[in-house]
C-alpha positions as CSV (number, residue, x, y, z in Angstrom):
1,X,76.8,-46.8,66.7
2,X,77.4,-48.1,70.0
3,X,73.7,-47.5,71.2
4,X,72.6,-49.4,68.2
5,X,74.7,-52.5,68.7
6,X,73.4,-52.5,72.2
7,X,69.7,-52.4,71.7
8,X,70.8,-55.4,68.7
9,X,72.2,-57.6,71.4
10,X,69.8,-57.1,73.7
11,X,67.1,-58.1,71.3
12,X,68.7,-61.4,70.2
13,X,69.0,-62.6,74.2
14,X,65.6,-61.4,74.3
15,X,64.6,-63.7,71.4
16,X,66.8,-66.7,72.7
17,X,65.6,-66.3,76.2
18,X,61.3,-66.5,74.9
19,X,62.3,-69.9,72.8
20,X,64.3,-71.7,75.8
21,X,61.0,-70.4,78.5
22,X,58.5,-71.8,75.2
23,X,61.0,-75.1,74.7
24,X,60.7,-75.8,78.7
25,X,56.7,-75.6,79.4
26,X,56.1,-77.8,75.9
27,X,58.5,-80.3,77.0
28,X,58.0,-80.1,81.1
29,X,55.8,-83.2,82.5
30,X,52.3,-83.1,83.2
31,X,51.0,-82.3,86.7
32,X,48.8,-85.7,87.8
33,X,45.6,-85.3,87.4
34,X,42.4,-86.8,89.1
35,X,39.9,-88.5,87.0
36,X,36.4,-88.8,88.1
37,X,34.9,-91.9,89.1
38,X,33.4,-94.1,91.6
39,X,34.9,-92.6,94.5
40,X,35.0,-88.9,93.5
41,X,31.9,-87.5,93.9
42,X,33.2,-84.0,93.4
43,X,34.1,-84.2,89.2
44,X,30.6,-85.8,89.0
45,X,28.3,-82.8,86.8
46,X,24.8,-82.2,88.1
47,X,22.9,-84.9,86.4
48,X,25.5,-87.3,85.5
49,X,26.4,-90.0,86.8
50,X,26.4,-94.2,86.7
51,X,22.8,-95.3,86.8
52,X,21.9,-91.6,85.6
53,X,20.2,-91.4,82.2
54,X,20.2,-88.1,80.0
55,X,16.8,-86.7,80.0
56,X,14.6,-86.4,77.1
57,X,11.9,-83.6,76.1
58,X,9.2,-84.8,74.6
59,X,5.5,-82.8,73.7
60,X,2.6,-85.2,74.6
61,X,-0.9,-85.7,73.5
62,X,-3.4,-88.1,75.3
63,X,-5.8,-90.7,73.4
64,X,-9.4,-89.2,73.4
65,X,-13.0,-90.3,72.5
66,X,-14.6,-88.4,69.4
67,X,-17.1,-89.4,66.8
68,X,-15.4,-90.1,63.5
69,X,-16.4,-91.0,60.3
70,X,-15.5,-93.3,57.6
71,X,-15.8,-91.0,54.2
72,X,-14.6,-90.7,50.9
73,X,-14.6,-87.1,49.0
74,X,-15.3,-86.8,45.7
75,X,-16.0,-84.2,43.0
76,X,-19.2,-84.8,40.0
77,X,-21.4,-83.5,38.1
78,X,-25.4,-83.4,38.5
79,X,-27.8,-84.4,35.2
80,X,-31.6,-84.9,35.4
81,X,-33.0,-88.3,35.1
82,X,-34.5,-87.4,31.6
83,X,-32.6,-85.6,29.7
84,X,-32.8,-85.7,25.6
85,X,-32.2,-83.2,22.6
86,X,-34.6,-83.5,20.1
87,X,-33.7,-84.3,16.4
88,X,-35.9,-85.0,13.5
89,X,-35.7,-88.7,11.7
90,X,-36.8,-87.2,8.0
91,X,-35.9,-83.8,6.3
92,X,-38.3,-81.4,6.0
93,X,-39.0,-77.4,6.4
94,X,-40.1,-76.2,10.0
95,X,-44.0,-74.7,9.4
96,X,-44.6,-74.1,13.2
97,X,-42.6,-74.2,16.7
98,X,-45.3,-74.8,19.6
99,X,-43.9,-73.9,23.0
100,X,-41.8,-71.5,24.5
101,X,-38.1,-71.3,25.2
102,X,-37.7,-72.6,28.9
103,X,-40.9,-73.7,29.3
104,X,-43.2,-76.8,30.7
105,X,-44.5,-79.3,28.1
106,X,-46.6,-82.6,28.3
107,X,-45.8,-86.1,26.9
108,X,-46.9,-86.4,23.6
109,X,-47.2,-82.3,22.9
110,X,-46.3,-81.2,19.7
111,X,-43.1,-79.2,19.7
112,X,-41.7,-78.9,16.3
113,X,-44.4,-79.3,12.9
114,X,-42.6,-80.2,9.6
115,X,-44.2,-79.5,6.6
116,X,-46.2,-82.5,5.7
117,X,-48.7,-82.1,2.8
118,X,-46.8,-84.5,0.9
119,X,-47.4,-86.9,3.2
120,X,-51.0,-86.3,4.0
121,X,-51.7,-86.7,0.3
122,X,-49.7,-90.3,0.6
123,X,-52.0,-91.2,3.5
124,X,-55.3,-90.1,1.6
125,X,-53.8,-91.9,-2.0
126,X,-53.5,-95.2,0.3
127,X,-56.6,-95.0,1.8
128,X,-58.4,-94.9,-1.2
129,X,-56.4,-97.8,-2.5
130,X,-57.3,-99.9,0.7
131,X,-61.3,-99.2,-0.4
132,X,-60.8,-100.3,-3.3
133,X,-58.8,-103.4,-1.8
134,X,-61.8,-104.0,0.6
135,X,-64.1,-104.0,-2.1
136,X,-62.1,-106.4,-4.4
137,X,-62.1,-109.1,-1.6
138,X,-65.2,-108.5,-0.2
139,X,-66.6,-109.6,-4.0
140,X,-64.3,-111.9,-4.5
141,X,-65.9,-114.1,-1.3
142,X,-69.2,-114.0,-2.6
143,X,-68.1,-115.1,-6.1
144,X,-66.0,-118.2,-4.3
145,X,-69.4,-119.1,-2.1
146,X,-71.5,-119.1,-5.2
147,X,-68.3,-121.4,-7.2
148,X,-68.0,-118.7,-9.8
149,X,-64.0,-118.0,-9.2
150,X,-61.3,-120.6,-7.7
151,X,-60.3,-120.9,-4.2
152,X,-56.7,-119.2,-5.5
153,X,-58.3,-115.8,-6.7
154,X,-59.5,-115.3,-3.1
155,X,-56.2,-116.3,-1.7
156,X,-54.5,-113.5,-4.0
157,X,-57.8,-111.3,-3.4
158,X,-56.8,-111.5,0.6
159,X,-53.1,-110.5,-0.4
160,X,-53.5,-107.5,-2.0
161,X,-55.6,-106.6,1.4
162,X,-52.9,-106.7,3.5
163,X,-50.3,-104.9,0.9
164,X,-52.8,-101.9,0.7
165,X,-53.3,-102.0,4.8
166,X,-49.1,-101.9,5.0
167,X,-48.9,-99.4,2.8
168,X,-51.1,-97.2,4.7
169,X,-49.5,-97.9,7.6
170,X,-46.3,-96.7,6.3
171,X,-47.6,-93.8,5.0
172,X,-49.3,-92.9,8.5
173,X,-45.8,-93.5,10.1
174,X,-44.3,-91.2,7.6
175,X,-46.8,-88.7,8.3
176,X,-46.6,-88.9,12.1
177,X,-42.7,-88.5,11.7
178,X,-43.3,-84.8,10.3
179,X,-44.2,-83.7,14.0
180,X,-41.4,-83.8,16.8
181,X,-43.6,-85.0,20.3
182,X,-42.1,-84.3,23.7
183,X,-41.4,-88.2,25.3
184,X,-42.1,-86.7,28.9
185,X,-43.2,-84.2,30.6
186,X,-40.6,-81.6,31.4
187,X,-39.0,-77.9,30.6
188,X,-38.1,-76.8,26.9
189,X,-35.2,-75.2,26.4
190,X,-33.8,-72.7,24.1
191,X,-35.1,-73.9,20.8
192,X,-32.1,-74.1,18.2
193,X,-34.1,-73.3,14.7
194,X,-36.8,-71.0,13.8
195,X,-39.7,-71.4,11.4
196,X,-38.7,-71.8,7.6
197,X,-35.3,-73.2,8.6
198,X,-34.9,-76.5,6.2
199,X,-33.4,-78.8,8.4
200,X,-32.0,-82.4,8.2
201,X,-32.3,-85.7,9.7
202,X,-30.2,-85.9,12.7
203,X,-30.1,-82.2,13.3
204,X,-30.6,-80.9,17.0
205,X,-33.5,-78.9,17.4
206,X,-34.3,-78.2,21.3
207,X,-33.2,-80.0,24.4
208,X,-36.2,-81.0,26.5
209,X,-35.4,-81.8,30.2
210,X,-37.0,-83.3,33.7
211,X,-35.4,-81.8,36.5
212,X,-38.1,-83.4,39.1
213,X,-35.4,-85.9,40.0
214,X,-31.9,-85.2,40.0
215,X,-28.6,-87.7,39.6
216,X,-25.2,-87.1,40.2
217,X,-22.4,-89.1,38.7
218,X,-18.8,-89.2,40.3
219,X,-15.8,-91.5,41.2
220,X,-14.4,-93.1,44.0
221,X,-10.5,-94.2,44.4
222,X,-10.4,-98.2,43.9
223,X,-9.5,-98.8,47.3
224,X,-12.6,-97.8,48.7
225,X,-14.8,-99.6,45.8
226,X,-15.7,-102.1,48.1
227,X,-16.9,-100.3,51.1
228,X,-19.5,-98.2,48.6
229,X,-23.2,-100.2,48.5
230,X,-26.2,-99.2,47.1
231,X,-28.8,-97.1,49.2
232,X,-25.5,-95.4,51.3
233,X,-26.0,-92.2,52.0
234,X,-24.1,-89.7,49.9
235,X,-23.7,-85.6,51.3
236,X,-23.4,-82.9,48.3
237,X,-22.6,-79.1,48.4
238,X,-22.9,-77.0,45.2
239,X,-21.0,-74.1,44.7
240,X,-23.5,-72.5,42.7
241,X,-25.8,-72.6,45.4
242,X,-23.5,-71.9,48.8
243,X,-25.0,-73.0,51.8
244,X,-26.9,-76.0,50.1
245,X,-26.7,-79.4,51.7
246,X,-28.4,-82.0,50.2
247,X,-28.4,-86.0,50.5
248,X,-28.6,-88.3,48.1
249,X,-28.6,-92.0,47.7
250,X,-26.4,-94.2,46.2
251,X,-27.9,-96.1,42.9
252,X,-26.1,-97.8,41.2
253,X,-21.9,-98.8,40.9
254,X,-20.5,-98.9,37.4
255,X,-19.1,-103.1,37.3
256,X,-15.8,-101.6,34.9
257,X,-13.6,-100.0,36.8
258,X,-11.6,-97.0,34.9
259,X,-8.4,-98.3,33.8
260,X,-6.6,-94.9,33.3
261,X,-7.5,-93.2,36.9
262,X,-7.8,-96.4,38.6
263,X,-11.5,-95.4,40.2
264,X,-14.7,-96.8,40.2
265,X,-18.1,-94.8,38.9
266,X,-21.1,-94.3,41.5
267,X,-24.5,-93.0,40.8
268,X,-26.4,-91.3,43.3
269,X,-30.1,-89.9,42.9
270,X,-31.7,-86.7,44.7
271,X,-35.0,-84.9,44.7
272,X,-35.2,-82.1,43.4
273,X,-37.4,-80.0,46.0
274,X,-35.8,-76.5,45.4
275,X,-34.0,-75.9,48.8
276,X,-32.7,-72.8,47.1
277,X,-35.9,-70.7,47.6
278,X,-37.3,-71.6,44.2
279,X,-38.9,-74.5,42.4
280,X,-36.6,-76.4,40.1
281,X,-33.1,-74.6,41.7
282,X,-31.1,-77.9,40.8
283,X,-29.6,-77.8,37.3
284,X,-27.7,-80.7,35.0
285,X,-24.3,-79.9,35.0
286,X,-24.1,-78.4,38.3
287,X,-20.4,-78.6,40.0
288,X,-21.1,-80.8,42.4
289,X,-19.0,-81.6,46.0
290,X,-19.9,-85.3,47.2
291,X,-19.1,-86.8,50.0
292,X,-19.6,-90.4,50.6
293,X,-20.2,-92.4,54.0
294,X,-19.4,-95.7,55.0
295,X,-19.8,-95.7,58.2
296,X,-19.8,-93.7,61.7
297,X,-17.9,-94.0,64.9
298,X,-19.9,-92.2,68.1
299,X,-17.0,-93.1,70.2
300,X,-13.5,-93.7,68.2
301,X,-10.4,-93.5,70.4
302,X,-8.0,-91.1,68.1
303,X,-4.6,-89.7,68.5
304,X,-2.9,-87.2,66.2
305,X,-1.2,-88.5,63.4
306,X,2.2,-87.3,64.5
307,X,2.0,-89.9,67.3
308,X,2.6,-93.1,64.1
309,X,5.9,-93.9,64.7
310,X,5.9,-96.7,61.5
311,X,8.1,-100.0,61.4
312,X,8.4,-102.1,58.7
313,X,4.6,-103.3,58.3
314,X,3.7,-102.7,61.5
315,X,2.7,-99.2,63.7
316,X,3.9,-98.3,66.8
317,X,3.6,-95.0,69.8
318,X,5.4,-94.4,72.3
319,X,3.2,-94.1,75.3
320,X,4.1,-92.5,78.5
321,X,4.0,-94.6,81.8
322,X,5.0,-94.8,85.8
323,X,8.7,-96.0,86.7
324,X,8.9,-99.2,88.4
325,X,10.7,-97.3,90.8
326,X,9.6,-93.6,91.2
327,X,12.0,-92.6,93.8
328,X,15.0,-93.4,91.6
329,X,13.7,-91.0,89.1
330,X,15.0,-87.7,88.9
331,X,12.8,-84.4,89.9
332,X,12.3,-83.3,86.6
333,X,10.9,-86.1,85.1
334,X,7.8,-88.6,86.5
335,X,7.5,-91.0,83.4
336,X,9.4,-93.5,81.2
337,X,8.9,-94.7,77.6
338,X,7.3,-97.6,76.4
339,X,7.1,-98.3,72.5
340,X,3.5,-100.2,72.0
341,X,2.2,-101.5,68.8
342,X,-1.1,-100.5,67.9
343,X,-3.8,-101.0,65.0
344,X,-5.0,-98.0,63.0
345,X,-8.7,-97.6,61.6
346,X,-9.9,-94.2,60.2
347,X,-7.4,-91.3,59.5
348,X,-9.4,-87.4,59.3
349,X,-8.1,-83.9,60.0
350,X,-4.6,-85.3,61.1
351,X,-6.3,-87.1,63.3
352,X,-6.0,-91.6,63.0
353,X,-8.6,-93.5,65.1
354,X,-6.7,-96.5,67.3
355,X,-8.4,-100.1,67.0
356,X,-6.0,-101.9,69.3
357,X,-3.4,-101.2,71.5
358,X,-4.8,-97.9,73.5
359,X,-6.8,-97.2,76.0
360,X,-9.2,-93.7,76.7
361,X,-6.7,-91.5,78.4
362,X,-3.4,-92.7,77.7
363,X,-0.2,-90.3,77.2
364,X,1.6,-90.5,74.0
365,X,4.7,-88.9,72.3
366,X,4.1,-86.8,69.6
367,X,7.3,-85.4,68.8
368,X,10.7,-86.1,70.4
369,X,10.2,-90.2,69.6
370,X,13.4,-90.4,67.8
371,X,15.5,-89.7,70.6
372,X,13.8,-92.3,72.9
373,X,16.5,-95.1,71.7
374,X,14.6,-97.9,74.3
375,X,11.9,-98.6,76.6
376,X,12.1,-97.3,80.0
377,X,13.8,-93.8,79.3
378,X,13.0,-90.9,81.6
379,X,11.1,-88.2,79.8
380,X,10.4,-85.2,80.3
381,X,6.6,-83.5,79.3
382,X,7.5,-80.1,77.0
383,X,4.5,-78.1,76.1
384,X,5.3,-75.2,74.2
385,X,3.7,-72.0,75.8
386,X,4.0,-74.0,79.8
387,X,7.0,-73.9,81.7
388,X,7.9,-77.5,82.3
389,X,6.1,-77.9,86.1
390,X,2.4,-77.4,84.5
391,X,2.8,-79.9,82.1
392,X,4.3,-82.5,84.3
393,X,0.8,-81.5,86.9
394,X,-1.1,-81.6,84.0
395,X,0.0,-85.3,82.9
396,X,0.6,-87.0,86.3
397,X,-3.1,-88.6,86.2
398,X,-2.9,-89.8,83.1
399,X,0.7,-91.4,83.8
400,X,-0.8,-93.5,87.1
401,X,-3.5,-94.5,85.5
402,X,-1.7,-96.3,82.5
403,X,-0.5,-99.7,82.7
């Protein structure tokens, strides 16, 4: 019992002596310490310092000269300059189909015969009442000139003339309108009755097309509705026919613009002159790939789009340039940052074509621009895959030749 009361006592001192040591250092003052500043040069970091700026990393990209065109893409359709399907105006039964699915016919061939007996006999009734017509005023006159009949029975003699000529003229017509005639010369195609078929007025019966000239319709966004002109050149791929470039010119601009899509139609017109290998390769309906072109720049000054740093309304980079003084710059970096406005023309491939505010050769910021707070910070060049010496080499003639 004795040994336990011992090792009980000692523990308690033991607790009270950790709490007074613990009570003592939290309350004991604080050993003076020396702040750095003007006049200790020792706490001063590597780097730091009054009229010492924190260095900024920044990737770079320098203003170059490439040709660069002003173009709108645009998906259409192509369609042959004359294109019809053929439908009779009068009823009748099909007695005879003369050509061939798919293949040439003249203008004024006939395609499709009707059955027209009943209006052959029409024709031969009103010729035979146009004789007799002829011979009625023809007697008449020489009764009149000899003062046997009135001036009046000639008059009405001369009317029923013309009613009989009228009514063989109709009946001609309706006769003619038994055959179906091509209206141009083209290529049949897959005829859409057969001989016997009783058919109506109005129904189809083959499509007949000219393929020697080609159009293809598409649209172009509003915006760029009044850059497109007439004669412009248009570029077309077909996916039908891979490989295939073709040109085309532009014909004609629909005046209403869509209201739904907001775009503008555009006509172009192509020969056909089978660049596939084979005559007539171009098809109507063919998926079409247009490309339209306003204009082209030989010489364009472009950076990459990254470069835009946008403000408001206006556009700005952040070029790369020498110090005022380049022996108070540090080792690591050779150039400052100056924010420059610029105009922007053409944008392609993430690329944007400078109008105004660049010249060939400049550096500019492509990434890193929001931590370059105001002109005149020192920067340093980063190019990812080239330790940092390389890039500032690589840079430095760019730098002393900028403004």
């Amino acid at each position: 019992m004795a040994s336990k009361s011992s090792f009980a006592a000692v523990a308690v001192v033991g607790i009270a002596l950790a709490g007074a040591a613990a009570w003592w250092l939290q309350s004991r003052p604080l050993a003076p310490t020396t702040i750095s500043g003007a006049g200790s040069s020792e706490a001063k970091p590597s780097g730091t310092g009054p009229g010492t700026s924190r260095i900024v990393g920044v990737e770079v990209a320098k203003v170059v000269k490439q040709a660069l065109r002003d173009d709108a893409q645009a998906v259409g359709s192509l369609r042959a300059r004359h294109s019809v399907m053929l439908r009779p105006e009068l009823v009748g039964r099909i007695i005879a189909l003369n050509f061939k699915d798919g293949g040439p016919v003249r203008k004024g061939q006939i395609l499709v015969q009707f059955d027209d007996q009943l209006q052959q006999a029409e024709v031969q009734q009103m010729q035979a009442q146009l004789a007799i017509a002829q011979a009625s005023f023809k007697r008449t006159q020489e009764l009149v000139a000899e003062k046997f009949l009135a001036q009046q029975t000639l008059d009405t003699s001369a009317a029923n003339l013309k009613v009989a000529q009228a009514q063989l003229a109709l009946a001609q017509a309706r006769l003619n309108r038994m055959a179906v005639r091509a209206p141009f010369d083209g290529t049949a195609g897959i005829r859409l009755v057969n001989v016997g078929d009783y058919v109506k007025d109005g129904a189809d019966l083959v499509a007949l097309e000219d393929t020697r000239q080609m159009l293809v319709d598409f649209r172009l966004p509003e915006r760029v509705g009044s850059k497109v002109r007439p004669g412009q050149t248009v570029e077309m791929t077909l996916d039908a026919l891979p490989g295939s470039n073709l040109t085309a010119q532009v014909e004609a601009i629909d005046p209403l613009l869509d209201a739904s899509g907001r775009s503008v139609g555009v006509r172009a017109v192509l020969l056909n002159s089978g660049k596939a290998g084979q005559p007539q390769a171009l098809r109507s309906g063919m998926f079409a790939r247009v490309t339209t072109v306003f204009s082209v720049n030989a010489s364009a000054l472009v950076v990459p789009e990254e470069a835009i740093v946008p403000q408001g309304n206006k556009q700005f980079v952040i070029k790369l340039v020498a110090p005022p003084d380049a022996n108070a710059m540090p080792p690591e970096s050779k150039f400052v940052s100056q924010r420059q406005e610029v105009t922007l023309g053409v944008r392609r491939q993430g690329k944007v074509e400078i109008v105004q505010g660049l010249d060939l050769g400049d550096t500019v910021v492509v990434a890193g621009q929001q931590r370059l707070q105001k002109d005149g910070s020192p920067v340093r060049i980063v190019e990812l895959g080239k330790p940092a010496g390389q890039a500032l080499a690589a840079a430095a003639p760019v730098a002393s030749a900028s403004r």
